[in-house]
C-alpha positions as CSV (number, residue, x, y, z in Angstrom):
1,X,19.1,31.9,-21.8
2,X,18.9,35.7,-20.6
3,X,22.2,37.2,-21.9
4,X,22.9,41.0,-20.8
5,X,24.9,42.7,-23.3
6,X,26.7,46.2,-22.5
7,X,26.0,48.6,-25.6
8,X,29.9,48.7,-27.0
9,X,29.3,44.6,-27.1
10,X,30.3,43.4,-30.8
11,X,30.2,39.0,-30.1
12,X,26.4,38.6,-29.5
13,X,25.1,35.4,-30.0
14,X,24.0,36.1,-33.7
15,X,26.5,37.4,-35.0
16,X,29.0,34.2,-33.6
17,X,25.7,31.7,-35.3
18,X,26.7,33.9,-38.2
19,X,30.4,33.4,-37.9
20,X,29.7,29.5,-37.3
21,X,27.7,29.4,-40.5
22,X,29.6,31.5,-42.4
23,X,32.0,29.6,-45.4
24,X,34.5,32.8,-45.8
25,X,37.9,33.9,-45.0
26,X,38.7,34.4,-41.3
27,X,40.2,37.2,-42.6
28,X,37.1,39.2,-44.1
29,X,34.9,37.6,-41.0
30,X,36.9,39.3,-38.6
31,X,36.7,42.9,-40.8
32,X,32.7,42.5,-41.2
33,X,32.4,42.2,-37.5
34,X,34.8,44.7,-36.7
35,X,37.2,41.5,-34.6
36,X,40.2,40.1,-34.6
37,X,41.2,36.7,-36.9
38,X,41.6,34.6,-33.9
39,X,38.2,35.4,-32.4
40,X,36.9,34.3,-35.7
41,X,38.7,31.1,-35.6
42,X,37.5,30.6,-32.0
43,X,33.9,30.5,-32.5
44,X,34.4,28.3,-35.5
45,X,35.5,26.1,-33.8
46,X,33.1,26.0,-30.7
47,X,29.6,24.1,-30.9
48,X,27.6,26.8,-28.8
49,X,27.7,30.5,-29.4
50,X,27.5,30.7,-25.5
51,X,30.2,32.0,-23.7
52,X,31.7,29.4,-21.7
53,X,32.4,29.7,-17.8
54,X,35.3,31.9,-16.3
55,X,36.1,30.0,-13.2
56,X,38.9,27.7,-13.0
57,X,38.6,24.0,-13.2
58,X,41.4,23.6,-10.3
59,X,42.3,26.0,-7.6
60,X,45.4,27.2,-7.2
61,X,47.3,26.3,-4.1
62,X,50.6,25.7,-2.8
63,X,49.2,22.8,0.3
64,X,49.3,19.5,-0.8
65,X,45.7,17.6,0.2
66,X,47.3,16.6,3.4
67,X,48.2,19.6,4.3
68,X,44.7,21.2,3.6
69,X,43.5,18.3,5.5
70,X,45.3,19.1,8.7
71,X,44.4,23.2,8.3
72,X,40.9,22.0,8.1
73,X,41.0,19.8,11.2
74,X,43.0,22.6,12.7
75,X,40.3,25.0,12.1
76,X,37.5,22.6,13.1
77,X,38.9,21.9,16.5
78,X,40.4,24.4,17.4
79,X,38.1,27.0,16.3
80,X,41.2,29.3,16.0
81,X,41.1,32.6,13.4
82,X,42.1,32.6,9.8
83,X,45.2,34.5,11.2
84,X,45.9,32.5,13.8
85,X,45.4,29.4,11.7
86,X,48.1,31.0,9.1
87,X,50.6,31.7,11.4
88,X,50.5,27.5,12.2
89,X,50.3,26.5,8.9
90,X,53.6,28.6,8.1
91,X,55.4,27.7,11.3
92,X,54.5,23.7,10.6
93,X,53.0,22.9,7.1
94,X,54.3,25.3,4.5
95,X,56.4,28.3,5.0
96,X,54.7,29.5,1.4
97,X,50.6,29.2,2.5
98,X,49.6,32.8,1.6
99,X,46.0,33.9,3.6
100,X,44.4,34.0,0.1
101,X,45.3,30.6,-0.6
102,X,43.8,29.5,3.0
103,X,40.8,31.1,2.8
104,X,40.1,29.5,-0.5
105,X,40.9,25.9,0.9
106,X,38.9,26.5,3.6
107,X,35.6,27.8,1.9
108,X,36.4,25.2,-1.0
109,X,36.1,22.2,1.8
110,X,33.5,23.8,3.2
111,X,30.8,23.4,0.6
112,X,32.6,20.2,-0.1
113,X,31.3,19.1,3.0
């Protein structure tokens, strides 16, 4: 696995195999390595030393999969802009839909498809 490290970078790889391995005191762990004790206790508790992925398991939306549903169809039939498509979704779905959160659902059933 390539890894790109910046030069300030102070959690490489070895040095959390070296944490993982290590039997001594969070506390003197996290002064060798120049961390905090709760980083230390992290990666002791991990099985990789690989950093784990960022994006989030479950987007965050305020339509209900029935209402994404109907924006969907919406957008599929009636071919209408993501503007357009908001100012529907407001009017009859949900007053709350922010164009964020519609662009997400919509590029999120996309590649579902």
């Amino acid at each position: 696995m390539l890894i790109h490290l910046h030069k300030q970078a102070t959690m490489t790889p070895k040095i959390r195999a070296a944490i993982q391995a290590s039997d001594e005191p969070a506390s003197a762990l996290a002064e060798r390595f120049g961390t905090t004790e709760q980083t230390v206790y992290k990666w002791k508790h991990r099985d990789s030393v690989h950093d784990r992925s960022h994006t989030p398991h479950r987007l965050q939306t305020t339509l209900t999969p029935a209402q994404e549903a109907v924006a969907v169809a919406l957008r599929t039939t009636l071919l209408v802009s993501l503007d357009d498509l908001l100012a529907v979704v407001r009017e009859f779905l949900n007053p709350n839909a922010s164009r964020s959160g519609l662009d997400r659902c919509l590029h999120h059933r996309q590649r579902a498809a």
